[in-house]
N, C-alpha and C positions, 0 to 999 in steps of 0.2 A: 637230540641231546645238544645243549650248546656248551661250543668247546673254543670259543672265542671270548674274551676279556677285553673290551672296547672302550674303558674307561676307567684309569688309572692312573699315578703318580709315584716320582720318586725324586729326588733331591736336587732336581731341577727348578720342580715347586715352593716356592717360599711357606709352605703349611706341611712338608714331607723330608723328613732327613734319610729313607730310604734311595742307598743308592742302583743303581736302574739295575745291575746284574742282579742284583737279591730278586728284584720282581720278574726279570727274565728267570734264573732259578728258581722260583715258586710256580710257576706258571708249567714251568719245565715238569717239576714234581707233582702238580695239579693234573696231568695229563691234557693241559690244552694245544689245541694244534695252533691257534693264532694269538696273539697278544700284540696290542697295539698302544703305545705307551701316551696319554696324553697332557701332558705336563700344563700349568697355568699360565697366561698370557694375559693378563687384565690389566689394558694402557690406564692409566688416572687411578689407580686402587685408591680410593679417598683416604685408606686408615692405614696409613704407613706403619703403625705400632704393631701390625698384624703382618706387615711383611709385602716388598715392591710389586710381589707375583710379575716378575718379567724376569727372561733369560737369554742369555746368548743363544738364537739359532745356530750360529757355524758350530763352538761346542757339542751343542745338543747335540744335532746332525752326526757330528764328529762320531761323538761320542756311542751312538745308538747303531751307527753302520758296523762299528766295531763288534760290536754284542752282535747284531744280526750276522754276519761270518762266523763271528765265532760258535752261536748256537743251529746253525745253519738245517746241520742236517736232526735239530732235536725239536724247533718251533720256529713256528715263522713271526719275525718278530719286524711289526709295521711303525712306523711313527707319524704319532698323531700332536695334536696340538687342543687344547680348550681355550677358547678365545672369551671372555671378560664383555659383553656385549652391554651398551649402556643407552639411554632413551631423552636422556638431559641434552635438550634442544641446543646448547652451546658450545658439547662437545660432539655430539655424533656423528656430524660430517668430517669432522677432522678423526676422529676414532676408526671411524670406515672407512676412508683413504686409507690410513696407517695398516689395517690388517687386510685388506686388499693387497697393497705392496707386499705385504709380510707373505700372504698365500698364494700369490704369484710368484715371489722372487723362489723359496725352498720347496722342494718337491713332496711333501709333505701326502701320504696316505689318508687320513683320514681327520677331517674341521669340525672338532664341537665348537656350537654357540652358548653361551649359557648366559642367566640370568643371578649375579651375584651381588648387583649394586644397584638400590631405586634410589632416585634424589641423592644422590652425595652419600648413601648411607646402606653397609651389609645389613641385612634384617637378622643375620646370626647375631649383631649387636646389641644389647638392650636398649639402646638408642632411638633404633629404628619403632620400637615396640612404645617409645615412652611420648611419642611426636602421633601418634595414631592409634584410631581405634582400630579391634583386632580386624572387624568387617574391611575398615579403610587400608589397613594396612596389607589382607589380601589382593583387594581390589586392585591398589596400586599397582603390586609386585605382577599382576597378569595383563596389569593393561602393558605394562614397562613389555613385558616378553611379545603380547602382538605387536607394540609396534615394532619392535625390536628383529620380528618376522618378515614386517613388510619394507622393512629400511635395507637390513643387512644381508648379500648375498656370497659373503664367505666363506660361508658354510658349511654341513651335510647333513648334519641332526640338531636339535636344539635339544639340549641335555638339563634332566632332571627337570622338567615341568612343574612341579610342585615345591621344589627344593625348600621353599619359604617355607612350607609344613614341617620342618625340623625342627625349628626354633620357635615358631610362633606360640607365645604362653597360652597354659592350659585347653579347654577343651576344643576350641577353634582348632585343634588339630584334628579334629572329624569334621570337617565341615563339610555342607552339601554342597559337590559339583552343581548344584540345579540352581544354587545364588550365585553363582559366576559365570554361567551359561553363556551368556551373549559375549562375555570377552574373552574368552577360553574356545568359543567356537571361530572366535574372529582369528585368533592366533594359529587352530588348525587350519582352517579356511588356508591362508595364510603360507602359512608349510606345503601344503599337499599340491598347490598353485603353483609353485616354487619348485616342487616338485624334490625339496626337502623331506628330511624322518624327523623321527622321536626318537629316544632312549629309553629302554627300562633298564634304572639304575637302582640297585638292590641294596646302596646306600641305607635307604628308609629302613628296611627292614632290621636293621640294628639297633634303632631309637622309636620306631614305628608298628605297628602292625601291617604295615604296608609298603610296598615298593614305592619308588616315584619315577612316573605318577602311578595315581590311584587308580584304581579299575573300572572307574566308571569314566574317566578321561582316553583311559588305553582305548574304551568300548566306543567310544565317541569318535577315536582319530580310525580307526575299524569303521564306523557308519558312514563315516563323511567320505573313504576311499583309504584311507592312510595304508600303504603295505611296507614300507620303508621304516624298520624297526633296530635299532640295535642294543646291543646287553654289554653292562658296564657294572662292576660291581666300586667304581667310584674305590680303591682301594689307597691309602697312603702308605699301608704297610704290608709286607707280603702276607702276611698271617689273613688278611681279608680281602685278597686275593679271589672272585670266582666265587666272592661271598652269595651263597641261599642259589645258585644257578638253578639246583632243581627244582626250588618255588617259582623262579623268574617263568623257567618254561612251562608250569602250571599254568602261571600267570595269562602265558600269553594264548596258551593252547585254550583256555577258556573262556579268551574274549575273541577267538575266532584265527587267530594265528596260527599260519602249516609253515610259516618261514621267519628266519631273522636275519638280520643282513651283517655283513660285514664289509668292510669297504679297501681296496688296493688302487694308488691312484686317482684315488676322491673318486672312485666310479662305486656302485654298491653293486654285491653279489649275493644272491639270494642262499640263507641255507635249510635247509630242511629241520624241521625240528622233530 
């Protein structure tokens, strides 16, 4: 049974007006024993209109040790960070400095990477859609995440692998893993060298038929070695919270999964599923 929440937000996030006790209390009433809060951090957000996505660490920190005392003896409540990772040759070394300092300097449990910006541009945009074809426009978005694997080692997981299948128009939202193959394998390759995880983030499953990623990506970071997995229902509001957990654990049990991690200390701990 997984009883950890690895991926989450609350009013820290510039897309989340949830403040952090509402998702420590839902979490509480969800009966999970860990929650781990990971608020937005993406330096250069191109589309200011949608909000800076940067926060005060000292507050944050401040703010989360508080709640972890105070909920002490009802959940264990970790602080995590999602870090905004980018592939635009002009900022990436100044961007990896920046969250290197940032993940050194605060003691921080648990580092998502994730993939929210290719070229200057969210793919949630229709922007991103109106500049490419739907094929190019995938292709991009997975080369942007390997390189973005073999550049950055701030890490712990690289979150929501597919995430571009949210938004991408019409049916190109089934597309076959077997036309991305070689840059989807480069990127686990990649991970698992690193000795990096994934996420199964149950986000998808609201707008989707399917978690992200897709089952055939989960089964492939499974072939290649992948055991470093963690579960994130990607929630901004507590109401989805720990969203679909019991499909997640289908999910993973059927592509070969007897564990999912949770991480104290940026170190990962195996749990039984």
């Amino acid at each position: 049974m997984i009883t950890a929440d690895f991926h989450n937000h609350t009013e820290f996030s510039s897309d989340s007006h949830t403040p952090a006790e509402e998702q420590v209390r839902a979490a509480v009433k969800a009966g999970l024993k860990q929650l781990c809060i990971t608020d937005h951090m993406d330096r250069n957000y191109p589309n200011p209109s949608e909000g800076t996505f940067e926060f005060d660490p000292v507050r944050y920190f401040d703010s989360l040790m508080v709640l972890k005392n105070r909920y002490l003896s009802q959940i264990e409540l970790l602080v995590g960070i999602e870090l905004g990772l980018r592939s635009e040759p002009e900022i990436k070394s100044e961007i990896r400095d920046d969250y290197n300092a940032l993940v050194s300097e605060y003691p921080f449990d648990f580092v998502i990477g994730s993939s929210h910006v290719v070229e200057d541009c969210d793919p949630y945009l229709p922007e991103y859609w109106e500049k490419r074809s739907l094929h190019g426009g995938l292709f991009e978005y997975f080369e942007s995440i390997a390189e973005n694997a073999e550049w950055y080692s701030c890490f712990d997981v690289y979150g929501h692998l597919d995430y571009i299948l949210r938004y991408a128009p019409g049916p190109v939202r089934d597309y076959r893993y077997e036309d991305f193959r070689d840059i989807t394998d480069r990127a686990l390759r990649a991970l698992i060298h690193a000795g990096k995880g994934i996420e199964l983030n149950t986000a998808g499953l609201r707008s989707l038929s399917y978690p992200h990623p897709k089952k055939e990506l989960l089964l492939r970071y499974r072939e290649l070695g992948g055991e470093i997995i963690t579960v994130g229902s990607d929630a901004h509001t507590p109401d989805l919270l720990c969203y679909e957990f019991g499909r997640a654990e289908e999910y993973l049990k059927e592509c070969g999964f007897r564990y999912y991690t949770i991480f104290r200390n940026r170190r990962p701990v195996m749990q039984k599923l």
